[in-house]
NUROMAR-584074 format. One line per field, with one value per residue: residue number from 0; residue in three letters; chain; x, y, z of N, C-alpha, C, O in turn. Coordinates in steps of 0.02 Angstrom, whole numbers. Layout:
<sites>
resi	(NUM|...)
resn	(Ala|...)
chain	(A|...)
n.x	(X|...)
n.y	(Y|...)
n.z	(Z|...)
ca.x	(X|...)
ca.y	(Y|...)
ca.z	(Z|...)
c.x	(X|...)
c.y	(Y|...)
c.z	(Z|...)
o.x	(X|...)
o.y	(Y|...)
o.z	(Z|...)
</sites>
This chain:
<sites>
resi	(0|1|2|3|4|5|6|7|8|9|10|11|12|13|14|15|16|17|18|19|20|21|22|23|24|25|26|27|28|29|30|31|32|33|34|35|36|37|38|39|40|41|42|43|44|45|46|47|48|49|50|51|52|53|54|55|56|57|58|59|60|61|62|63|64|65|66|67|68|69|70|71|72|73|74|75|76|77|78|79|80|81|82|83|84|85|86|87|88|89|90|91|92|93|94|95|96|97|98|99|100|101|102|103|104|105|106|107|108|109|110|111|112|113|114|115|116|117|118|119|120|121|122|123|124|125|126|127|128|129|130|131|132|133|134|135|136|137|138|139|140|141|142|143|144|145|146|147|148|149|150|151|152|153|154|155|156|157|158|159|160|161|162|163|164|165|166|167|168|169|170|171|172|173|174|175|176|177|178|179|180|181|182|183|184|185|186|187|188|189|190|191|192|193|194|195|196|197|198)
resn	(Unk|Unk|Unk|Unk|Unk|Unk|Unk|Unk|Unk|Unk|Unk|Unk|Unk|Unk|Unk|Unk|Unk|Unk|Unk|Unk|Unk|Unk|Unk|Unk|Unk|Unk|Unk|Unk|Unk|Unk|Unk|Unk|Unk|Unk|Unk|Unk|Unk|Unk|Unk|Unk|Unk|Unk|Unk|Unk|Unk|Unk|Unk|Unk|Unk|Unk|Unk|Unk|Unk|Unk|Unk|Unk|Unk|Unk|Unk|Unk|Unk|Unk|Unk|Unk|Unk|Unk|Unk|Unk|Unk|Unk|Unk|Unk|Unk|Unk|Unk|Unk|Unk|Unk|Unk|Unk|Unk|Unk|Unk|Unk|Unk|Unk|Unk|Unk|Unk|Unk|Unk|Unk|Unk|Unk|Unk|Unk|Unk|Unk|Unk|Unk|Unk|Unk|Unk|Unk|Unk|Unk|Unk|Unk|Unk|Unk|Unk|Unk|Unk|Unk|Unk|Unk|Unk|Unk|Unk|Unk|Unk|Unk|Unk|Unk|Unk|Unk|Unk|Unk|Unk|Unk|Unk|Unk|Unk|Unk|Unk|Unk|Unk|Unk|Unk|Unk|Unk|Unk|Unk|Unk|Unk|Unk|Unk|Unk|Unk|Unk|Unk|Unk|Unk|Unk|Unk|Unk|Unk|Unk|Unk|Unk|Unk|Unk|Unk|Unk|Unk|Unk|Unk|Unk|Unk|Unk|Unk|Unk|Unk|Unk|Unk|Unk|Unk|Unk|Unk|Unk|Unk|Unk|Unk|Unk|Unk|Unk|Unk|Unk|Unk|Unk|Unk|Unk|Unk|Unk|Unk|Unk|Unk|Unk|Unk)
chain	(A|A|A|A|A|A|A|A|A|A|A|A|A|A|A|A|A|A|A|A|A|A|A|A|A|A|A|A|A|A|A|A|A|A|A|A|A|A|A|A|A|A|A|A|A|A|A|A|A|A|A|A|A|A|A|A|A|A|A|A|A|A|A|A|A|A|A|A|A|A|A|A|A|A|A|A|A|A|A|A|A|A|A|A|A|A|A|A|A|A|A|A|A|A|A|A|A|A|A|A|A|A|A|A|A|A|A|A|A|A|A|A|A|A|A|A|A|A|A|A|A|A|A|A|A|A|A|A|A|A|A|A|A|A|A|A|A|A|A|A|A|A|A|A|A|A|A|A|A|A|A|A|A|A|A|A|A|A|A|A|A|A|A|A|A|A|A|A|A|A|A|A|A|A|A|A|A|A|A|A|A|A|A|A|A|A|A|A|A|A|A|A|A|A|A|A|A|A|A)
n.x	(2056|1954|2033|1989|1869|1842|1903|1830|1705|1733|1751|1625|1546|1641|1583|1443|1435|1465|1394|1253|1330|1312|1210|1136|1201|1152|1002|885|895|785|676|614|499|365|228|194|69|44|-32|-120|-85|-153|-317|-311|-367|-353|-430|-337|-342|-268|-137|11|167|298|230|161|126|17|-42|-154|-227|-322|-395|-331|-255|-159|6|82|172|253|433|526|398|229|134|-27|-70|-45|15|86|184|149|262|440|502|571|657|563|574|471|344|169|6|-147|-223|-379|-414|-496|-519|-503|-557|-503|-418|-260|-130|28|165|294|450|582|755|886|892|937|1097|1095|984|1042|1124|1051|986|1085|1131|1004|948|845|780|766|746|610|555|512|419|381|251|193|41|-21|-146|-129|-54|69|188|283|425|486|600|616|661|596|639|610|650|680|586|474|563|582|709|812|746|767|769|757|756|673|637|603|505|396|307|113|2|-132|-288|-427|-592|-719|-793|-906|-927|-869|-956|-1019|-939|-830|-942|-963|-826|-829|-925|-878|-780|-634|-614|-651|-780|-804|-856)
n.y	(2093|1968|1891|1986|1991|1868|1835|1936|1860|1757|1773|1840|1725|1667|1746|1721|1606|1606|1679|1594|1506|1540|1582|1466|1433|1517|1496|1432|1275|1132|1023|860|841|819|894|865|918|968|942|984|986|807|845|993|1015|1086|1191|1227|1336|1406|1374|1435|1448|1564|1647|1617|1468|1325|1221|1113|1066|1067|967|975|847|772|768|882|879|786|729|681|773|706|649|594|658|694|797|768|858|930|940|952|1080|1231|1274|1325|1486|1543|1558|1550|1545|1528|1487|1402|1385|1266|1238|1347|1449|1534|1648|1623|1687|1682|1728|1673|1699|1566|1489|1504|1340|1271|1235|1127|1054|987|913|839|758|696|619|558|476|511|345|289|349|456|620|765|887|969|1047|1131|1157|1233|1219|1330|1431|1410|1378|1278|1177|1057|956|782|640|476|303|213|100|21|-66|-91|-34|103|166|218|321|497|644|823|984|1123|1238|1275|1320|1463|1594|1640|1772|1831|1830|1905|1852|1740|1651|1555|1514|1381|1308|1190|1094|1100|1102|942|909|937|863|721|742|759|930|1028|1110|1269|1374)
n.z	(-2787|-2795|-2693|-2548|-2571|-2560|-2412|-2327|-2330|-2278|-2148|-2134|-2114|-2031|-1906|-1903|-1875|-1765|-1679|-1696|-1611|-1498|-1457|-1504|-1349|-1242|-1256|-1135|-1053|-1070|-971|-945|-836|-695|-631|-474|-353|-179|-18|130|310|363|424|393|269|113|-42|-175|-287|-392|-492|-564|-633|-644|-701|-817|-892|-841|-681|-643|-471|-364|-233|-106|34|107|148|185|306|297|263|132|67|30|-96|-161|-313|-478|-602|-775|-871|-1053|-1122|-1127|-1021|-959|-799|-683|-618|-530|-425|-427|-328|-288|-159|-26|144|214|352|425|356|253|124|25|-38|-142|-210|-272|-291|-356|-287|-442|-505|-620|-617|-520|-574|-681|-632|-559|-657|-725|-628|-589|-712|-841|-953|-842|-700|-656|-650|-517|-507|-358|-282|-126|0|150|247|360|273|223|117|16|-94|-178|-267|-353|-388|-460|-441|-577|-600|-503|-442|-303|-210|-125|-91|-175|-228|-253|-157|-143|-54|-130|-98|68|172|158|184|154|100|180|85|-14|-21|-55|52|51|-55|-27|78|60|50|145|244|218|272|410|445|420|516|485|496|638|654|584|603)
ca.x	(1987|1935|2056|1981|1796|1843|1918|1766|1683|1769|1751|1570|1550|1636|1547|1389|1444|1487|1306|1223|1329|1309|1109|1113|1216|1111|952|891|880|717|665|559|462|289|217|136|41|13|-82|-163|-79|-188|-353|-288|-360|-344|-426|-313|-398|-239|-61|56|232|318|170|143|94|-26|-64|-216|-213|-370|-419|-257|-266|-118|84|131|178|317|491|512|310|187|63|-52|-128|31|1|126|173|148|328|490|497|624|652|545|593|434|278|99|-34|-190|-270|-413|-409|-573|-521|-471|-608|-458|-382|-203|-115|97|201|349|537|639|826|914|908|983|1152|1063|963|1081|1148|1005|974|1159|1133|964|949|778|690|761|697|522|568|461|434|323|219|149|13|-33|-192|-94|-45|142|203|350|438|543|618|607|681|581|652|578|671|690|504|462|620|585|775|847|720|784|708|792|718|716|604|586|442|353|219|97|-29|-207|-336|-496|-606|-778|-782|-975|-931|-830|-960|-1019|-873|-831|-984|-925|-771|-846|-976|-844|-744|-582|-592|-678|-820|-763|-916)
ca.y	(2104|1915|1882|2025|1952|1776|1844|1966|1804|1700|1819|1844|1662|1629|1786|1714|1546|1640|1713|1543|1442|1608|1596|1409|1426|1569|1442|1381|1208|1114|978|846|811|776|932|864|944|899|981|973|929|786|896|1040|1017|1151|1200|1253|1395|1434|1360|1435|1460|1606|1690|1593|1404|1320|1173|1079|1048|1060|986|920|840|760|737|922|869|722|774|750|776|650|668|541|689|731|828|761|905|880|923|973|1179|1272|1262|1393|1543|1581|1487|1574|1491|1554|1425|1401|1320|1242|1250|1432|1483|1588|1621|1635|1705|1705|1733|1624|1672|1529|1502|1471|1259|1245|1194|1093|990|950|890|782|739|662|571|496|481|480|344|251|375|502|679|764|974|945|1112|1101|1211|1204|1262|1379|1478|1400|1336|1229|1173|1007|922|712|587|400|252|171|20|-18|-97|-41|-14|179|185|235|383|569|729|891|1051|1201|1325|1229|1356|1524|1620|1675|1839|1828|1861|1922|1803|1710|1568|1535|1462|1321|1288|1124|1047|1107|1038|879|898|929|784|665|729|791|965|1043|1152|1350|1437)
ca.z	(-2769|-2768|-2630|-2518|-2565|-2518|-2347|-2299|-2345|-2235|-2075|-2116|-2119|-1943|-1872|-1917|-1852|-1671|-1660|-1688|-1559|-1418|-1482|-1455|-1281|-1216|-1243|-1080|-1037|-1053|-932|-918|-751|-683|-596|-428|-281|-109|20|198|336|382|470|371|187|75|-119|-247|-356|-441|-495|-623|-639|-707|-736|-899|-887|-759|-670|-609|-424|-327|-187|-62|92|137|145|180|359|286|229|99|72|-4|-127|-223|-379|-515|-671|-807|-947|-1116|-1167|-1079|-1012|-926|-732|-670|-581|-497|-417|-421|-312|-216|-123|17|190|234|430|428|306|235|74|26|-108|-153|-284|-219|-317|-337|-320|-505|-501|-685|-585|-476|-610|-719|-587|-529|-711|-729|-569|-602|-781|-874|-921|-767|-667|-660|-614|-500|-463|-318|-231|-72|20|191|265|392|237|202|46|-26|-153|-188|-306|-330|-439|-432|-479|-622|-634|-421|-414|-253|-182|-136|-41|-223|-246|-227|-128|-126|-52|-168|-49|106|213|114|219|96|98|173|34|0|-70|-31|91|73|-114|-15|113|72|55|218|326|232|332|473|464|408|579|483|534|683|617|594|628)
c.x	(1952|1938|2010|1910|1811|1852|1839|1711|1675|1749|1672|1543|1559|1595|1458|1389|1454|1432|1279|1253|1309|1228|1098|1136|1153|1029|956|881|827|734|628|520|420|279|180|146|39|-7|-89|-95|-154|-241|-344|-310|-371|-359|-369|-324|-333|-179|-38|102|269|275|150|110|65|-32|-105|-181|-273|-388|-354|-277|-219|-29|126|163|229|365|520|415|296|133|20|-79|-27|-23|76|119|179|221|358|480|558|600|619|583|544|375|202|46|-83|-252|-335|-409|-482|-582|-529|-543|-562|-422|-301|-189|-42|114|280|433|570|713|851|935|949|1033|1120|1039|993|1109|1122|987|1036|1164|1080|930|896|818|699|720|647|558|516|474|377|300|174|108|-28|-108|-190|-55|14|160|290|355|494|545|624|640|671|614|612|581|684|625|481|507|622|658|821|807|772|727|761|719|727|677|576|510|458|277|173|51|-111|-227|-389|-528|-660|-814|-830|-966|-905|-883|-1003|-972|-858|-864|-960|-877|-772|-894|-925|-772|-649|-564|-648|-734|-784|-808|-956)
c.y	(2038|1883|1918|2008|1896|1790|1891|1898|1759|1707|1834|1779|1647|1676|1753|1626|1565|1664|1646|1500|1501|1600|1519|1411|1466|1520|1421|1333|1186|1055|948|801|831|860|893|890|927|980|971|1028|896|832|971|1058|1096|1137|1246|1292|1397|1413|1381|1421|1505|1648|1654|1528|1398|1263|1149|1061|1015|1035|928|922|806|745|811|923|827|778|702|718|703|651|603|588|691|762|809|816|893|886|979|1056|1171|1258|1332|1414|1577|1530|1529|1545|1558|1498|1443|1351|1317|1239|1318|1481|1553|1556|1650|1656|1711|1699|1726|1637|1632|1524|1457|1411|1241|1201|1137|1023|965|908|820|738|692|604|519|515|481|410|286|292|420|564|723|844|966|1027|1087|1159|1195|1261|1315|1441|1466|1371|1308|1195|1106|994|812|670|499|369|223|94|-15|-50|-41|-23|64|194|219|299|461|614|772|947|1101|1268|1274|1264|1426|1525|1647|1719|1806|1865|1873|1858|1794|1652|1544|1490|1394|1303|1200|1080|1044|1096|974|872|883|858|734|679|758|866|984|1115|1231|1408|1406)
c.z	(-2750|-2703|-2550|-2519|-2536|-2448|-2302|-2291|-2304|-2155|-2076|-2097|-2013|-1890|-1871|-1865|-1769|-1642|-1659|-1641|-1485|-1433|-1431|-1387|-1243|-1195|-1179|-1089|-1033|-1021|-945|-848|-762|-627|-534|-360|-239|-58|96|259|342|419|439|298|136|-6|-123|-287|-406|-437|-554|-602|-704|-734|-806|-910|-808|-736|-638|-566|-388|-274|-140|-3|132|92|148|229|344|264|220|100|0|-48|-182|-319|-390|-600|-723|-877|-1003|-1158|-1113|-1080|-963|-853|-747|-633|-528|-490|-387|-388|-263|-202|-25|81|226|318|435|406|281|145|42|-40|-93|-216|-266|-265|-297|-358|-405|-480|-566|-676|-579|-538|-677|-689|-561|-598|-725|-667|-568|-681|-794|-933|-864|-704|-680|-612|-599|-476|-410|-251|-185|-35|76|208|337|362|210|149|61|-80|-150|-239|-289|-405|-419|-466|-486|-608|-558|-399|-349|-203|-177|-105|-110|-241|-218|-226|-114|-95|-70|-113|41|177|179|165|154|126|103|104|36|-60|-40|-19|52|-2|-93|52|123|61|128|246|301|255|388|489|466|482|556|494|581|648|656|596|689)
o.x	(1920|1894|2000|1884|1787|1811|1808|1677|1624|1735|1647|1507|1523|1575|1420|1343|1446|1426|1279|1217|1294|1194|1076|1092|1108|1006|1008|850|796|789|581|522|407|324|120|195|32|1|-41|-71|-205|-210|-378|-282|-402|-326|-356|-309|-347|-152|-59|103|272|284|114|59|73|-26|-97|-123|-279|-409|-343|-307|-230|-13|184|203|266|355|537|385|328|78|44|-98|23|-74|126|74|214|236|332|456|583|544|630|627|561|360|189|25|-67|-305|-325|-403|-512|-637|-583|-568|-582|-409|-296|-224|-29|86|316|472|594|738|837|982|992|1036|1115|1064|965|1122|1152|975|1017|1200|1088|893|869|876|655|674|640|580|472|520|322|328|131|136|-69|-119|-242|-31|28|128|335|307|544|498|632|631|709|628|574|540|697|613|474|486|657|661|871|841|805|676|808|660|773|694|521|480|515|229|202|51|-143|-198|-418|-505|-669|-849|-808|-994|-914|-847|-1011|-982|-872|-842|-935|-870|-740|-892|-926|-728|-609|-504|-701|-709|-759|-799|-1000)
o.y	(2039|1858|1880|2008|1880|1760|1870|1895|1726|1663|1842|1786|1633|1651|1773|1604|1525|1669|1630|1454|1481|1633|1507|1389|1433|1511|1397|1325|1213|1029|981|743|859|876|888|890|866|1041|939|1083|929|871|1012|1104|1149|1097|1292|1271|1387|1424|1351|1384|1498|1681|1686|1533|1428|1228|1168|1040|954|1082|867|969|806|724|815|970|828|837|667|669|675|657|577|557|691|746|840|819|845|853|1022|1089|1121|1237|1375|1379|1623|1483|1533|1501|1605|1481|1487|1290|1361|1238|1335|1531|1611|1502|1712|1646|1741|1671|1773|1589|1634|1541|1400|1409|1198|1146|1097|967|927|856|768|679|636|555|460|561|441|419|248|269|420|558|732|864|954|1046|1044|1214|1150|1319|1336|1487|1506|1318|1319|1181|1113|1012|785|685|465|390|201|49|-75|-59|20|5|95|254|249|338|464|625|757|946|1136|1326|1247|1227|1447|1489|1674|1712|1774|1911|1855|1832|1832|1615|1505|1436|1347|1277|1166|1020|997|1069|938|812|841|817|699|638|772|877|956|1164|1246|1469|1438)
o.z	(-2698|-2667|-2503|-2463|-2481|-2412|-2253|-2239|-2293|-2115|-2020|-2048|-1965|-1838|-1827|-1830|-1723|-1581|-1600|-1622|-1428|-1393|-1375|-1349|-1217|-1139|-1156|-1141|-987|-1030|-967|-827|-815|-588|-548|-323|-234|-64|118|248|333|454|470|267|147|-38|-85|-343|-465|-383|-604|-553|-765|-786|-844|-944|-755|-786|-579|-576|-381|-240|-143|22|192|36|127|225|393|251|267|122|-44|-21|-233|-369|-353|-631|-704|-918|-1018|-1208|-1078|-1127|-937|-840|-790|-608|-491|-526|-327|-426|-227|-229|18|75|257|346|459|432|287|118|42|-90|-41|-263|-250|-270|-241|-412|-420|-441|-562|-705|-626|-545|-717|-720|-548|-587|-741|-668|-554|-696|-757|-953|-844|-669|-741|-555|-642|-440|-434|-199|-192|-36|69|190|362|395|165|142|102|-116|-115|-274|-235|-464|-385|-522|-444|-605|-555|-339|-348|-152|-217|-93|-91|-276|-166|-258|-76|-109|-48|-101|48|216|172|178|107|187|61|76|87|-110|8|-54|9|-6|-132|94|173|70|165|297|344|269|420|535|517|494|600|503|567|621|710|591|716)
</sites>
């Protein structure tokens, strides 16, 4: 009878031990990178009303005006998160274009990167380099999506940075919405000569 306890014992033991490493595998991967935006083209600027990902977290964007016209794109605003998360799967945004007097709305699925940034993670290591999820929104209605890895430690040597493209052009969905809250911003556009007045 002891024998036959010790063995049930034994087998509950490694069973228990086979659930906790399939628990920990199963775990996704957390990351950490710098969420930043970019916007326009030049003549093109566009608010921001809304950035998640995943439907669940969000990020401050607001008001972009240039680098969606470069490849890879350019942006001076970043939002850094306060602790590593999972690659998303999905990119929420409805933004305004101050030329257009239009407003956009997508809900952008992206392809599984997991591969991918382990990948990029093994290649440019943190804390030599700054990893970067970088969304872009044009005031023609198009979005994108890259990836970036700066070097830290190259001064200003940008020839060691990486850019991938994970969504490289997304049309997104006119919306309903109400210009007239964005219209002083917009005559300052127009006064200041960056876009051509839209009424």
């Amino acid at each position: 009878m002891p024998r036959l306890w010790t063995t049930r014992l034994r087998h509950g033991l490694l069973l228990a031990l086979l659930l906790l490493t399939s628990a920990c595998e199963a775990e996704p991967r957390r990351y950490d990178f710098t969420v930043q935006p970019f916007g326009g083209p030049r003549g093109w600027p566009v608010w921001v009303e809304e950035l998640t990902f995943d439907d669940t977290w969000r990020s401050p964007a607001g008001n972009l005006s240039v680098g969606f016209e470069y490849s890879p794109p350019r942006s001076g605003s970043y939002i850094h998160l306060a602790h590593p998360v999972t690659a998303p799967s999905s990119v929420q945004a409805r933004w305004f274009s101050y030329r257009t007097q239009t407003f956009y709305e997508i809900d952008l699925a992206l392809p599984d990167t997991n591969a991918l940034l382990q990948q990029w993670y093994r290649d440019y290591p943190l804390p030599d380099y700054l990893h970067y999820l970088m969304v872009g929104f044009s005031g023609r209605g198009e979005a994108k999506v890259w990836w970036r890895a700066r070097c830290r430690a190259c001064g200003g040597d940008r020839s060691r940075d990486f850019h991938a493209p994970i969504v490289e052009s997304a049309w997104a969905e006119e919306a309903e919405g109400d210009p007239g809250r964005y219209r002083n911003r917009t005559q300052e556009y127009v006064n200041e000569s960056v876009i051509p007045s839209p009424w």
